[in-house]
N, C-alpha and C positions, 0 to 999 in steps of 0.2 A: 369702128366705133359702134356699130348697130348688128343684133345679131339677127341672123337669118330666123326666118319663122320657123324651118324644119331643125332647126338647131335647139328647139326645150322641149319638154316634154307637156302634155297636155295639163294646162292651167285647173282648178278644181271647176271655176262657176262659168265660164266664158273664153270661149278660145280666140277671139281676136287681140293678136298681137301686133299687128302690125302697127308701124313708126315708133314703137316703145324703142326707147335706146338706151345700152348699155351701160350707159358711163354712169356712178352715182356721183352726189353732191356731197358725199361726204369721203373721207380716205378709205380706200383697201386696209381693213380691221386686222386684216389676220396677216398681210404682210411684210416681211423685214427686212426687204429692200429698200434703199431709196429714191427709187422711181416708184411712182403710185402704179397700180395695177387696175384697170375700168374694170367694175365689175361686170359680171356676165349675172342675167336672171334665170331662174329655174323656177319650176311650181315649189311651193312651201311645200315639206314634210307635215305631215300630219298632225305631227306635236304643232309645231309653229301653226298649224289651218286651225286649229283647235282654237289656240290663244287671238288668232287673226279674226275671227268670226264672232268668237267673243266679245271683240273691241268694235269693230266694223259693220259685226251681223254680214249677211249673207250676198250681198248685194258687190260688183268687182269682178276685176281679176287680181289673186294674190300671187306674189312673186318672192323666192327669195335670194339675195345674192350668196351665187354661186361660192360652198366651204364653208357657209358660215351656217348652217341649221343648228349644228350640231354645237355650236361653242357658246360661253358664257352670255357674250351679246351678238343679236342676231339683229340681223341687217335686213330689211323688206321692203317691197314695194306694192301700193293699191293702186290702180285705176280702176276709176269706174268714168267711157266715155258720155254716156246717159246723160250724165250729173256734170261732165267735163270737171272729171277729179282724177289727181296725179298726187298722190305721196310718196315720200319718203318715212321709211316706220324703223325705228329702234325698238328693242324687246330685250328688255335687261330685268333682274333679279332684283325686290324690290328693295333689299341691301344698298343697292348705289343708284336708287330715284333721287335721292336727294342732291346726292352731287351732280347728278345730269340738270337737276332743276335748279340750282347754283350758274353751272356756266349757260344755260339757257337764258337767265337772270341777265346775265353778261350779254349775252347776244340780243336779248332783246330792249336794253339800251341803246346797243349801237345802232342798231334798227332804226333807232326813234332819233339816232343823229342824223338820219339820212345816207348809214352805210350799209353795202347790200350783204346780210347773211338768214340765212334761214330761222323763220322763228316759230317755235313751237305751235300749233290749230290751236282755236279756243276746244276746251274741252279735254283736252289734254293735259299733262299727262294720267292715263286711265289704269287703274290694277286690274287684273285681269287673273284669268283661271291660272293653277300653278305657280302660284305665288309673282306672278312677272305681272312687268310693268310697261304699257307702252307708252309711247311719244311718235307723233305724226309732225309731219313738217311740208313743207309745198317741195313738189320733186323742181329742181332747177335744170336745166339743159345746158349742159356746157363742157367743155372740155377741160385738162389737168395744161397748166402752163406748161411750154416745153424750155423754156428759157433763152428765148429770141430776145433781142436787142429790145425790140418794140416792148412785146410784154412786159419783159425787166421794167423797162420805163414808166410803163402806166403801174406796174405795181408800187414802185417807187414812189407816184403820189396817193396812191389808193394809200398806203403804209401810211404815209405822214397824216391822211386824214383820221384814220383811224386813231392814230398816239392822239392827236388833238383831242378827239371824242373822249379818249380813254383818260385822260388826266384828269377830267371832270368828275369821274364814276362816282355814282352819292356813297357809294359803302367801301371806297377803296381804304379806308380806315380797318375796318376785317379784314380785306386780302393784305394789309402792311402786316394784322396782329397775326396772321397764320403763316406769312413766309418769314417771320421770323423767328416765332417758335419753328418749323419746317429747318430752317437755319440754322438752328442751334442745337439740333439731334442731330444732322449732318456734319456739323464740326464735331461734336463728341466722337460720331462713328466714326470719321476718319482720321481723327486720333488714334483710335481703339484698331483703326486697321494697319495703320501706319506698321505699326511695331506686334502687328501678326507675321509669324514666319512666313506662313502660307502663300504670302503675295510674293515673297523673293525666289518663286519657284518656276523653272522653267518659263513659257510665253508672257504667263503671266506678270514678270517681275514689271514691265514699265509701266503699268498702271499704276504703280507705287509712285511714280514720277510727276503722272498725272493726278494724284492726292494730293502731292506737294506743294503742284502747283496753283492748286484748287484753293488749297488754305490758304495758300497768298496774295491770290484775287479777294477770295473772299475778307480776307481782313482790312482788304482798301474800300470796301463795297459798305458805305454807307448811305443815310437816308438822303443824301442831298440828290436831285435829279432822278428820283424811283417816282416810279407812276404804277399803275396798272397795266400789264402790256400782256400781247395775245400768248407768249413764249412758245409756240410750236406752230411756226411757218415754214412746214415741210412742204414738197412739194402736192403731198394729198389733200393740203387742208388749204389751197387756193383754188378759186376755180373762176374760167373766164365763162362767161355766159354767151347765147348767140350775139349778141350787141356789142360784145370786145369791153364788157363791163366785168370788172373783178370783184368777186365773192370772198369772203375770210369765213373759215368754217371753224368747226372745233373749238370751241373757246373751253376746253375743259382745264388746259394748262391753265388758264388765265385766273383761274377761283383761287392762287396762293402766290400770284406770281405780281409783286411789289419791285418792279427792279427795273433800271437804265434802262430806256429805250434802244438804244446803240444792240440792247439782246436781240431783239428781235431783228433790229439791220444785220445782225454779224450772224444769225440763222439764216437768213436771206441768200447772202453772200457765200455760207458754206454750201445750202442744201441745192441750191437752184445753179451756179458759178463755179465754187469751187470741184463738183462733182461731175461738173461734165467732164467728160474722159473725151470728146469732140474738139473742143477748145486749145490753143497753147495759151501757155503763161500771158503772152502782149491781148490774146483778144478775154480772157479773165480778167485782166487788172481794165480794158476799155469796157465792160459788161460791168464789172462793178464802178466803177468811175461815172457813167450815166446813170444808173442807178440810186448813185447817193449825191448825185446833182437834181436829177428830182425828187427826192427826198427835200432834200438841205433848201429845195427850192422852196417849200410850203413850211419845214420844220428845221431851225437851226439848231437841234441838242444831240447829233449821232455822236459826239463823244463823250456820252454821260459817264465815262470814267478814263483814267489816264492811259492811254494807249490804245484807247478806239477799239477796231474787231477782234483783236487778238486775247485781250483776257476775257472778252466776253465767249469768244467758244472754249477760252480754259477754265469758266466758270461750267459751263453746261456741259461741257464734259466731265470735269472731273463731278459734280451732281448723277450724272447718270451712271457714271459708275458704283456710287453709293447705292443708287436706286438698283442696280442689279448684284450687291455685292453677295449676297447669299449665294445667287446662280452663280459668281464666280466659283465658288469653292467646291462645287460641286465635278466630278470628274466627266472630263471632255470639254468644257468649260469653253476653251477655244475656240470649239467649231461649233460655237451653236449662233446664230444666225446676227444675233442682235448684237456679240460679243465683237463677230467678227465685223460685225456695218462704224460701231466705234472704234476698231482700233485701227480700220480704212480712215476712218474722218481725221485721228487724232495725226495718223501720217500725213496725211493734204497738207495741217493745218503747221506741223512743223515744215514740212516743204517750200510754204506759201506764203510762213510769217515775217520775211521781211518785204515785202510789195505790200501785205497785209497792215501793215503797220506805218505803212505812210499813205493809207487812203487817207 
């Protein structure tokens, strides 16, 4: 969890490293896995030191996580022990501030319910040289759940506190008007794809299945029982702090996402449950069984639509398919990384669905 000092390379302003630790508070950016990956720190590139000094002035040590210099958004971290300052720093193109400053919006709601996620420094977010934008956050110490019984369970009621919070949101009226416009280009497109040849071809043809299946969630999938909900509880974007207190990260899903809470339980259950390759069939269906008994214990609505977890991962699957359907067409399509992690999930999920279906 911690890297060794002789393990980075020499910091720009200050070379004490010691106790900095690896893990960040937020998910592995550039990974397509679905185990999160701890970030590892390096000194920032020089582009990044440029735009970091900018924002911070000269004063620290700057860090960046390891693979990410070089990409759209970029991942970093400040101390300065002097001052006893620990951030966490994003550095994104000032094209998508707004949306960062949307689901921060969100986060910093919940905040104000009394649940724990990181909330943007005053003074934040700053533009900065090269047209980027940053946002600083308080770095968090904690680890990535591993999907123990115990954990399961406290996230189980951290989850139900969260929906409670989230029902209330003052603007969830905008996240209803965007995920249903969002809704209704997705229906269109997977019409439009349905009766493209292209999909009846080779690995590709059963995503066609999972189209089909998509639009018949989706036509039951009306406004009764939709809230505001977090919709991306992968394992990256949970985290336990040293106290054994649960964190919810990322709220960027959440700026369009008006839908059954039961989603985010049946993401739970897929990304954390059904994914362990450790597990048989009897201790998955007992992991999720506790689970949404502390759930159910604080919040009785996990079956905001008829059949409980099963159409809701046949909702978010056949969605993210849409959302990569370009990448599909493109040649090699199969083995690229993200193709292959949904069409692992979509097998579990036929595998799994009848135990799944009588949670």
């Amino acid at each position: 969890m911690y890297v060794r000092q002789d393990q980075m390379a020499t910091p720009p302003y200050d070379s004490d490293l010691s106790g900095l630790s690896s893990v960040s508070p937020f998910r592995e950016p550039i990974a397509p896995s679905l185990t999160p990956v701890e970030l590892r720190w390096e000194a920032a590139s020089s582009n990044l030191l440029s735009i970091l000094v900018d924002a911070f002035g000269k004063q620290g040590v700057f860090l960046a996580a390891s693979g990410t210099s070089m990409t759209e958004i970029s991942y970093c971290r400040m101390t300065d022990a002097d001052r006893d300052v620990d951030l966490f720093i994003k550095i994104i193109p000032k094209r998508l501030a707004r949306g960062v400053q949307r689901s921060d919006g969100i986060s910093n709601y919940v905040n104000s319910c009394g649940l724990l996620t990181p909330v943007c420094m005053p003074g934040f977010p700053k533009a900065c040289i090269d047209g980027r934008v940053t946002f600083a956050y308080p770095f968090v110490e904690g680890i990535y759940l591993n999907s123990s019984q115990g954990e399961l369970q406290a996230l189980g009621g951290a989850l139900a506190r969260l929906h409670t919070a989230l029902a209330s949101f003052p603007d969830a009226h905008k996240i209803a008007r965007r995920q249903r416009e969002m809704r209704t280009r997705m229906r269109d497109k997977a019409k439009e794809l349905l009766v493209d040849q292209r999909w009846a071809l080779g690995d590709l043809s059963p995503i066609r299945t999972h189209l089909q299946r998509w639009l018949e969630v989706d036509a039951i999938l009306g406004k009764d029982g939709c809230q505001v909900i977090h919709n991306d509880l992968n394992a990256g974007n949970v985290l336990q702090d040293t106290k054994g207190d649960v964190w919810f990260l990322d709220f960027e899903e959440a700026r369009w996402s008006y839908l059954p809470p039961n989603f985010d339980v049946a993401k739970v259950i897929e990304r954390f449950i059904l994914v362990n390759e450790d597990w048989d069939k009897q201790t998955k269906i007992t992991a999720s069984q506790r689970f949404l008994c502390e759930y159910r214990g604080a919040r009785d609505d996990v079956r905001g639509m008829a059949g409980g977890i099963p159409p809701a991962l046949r909702w978010q699957l056949g969605f993210s398919w849409l959302r990569m359907s370009g990448l599909l067409f493109e040649r090699e399509a199969i083995q690229h990384p993200e193709v292959r992690k949904f069409l692992h999930l979509a097998e579990l999920l036929d595998k799994n669905e009848a135990w799944l279906t009588k949670l």
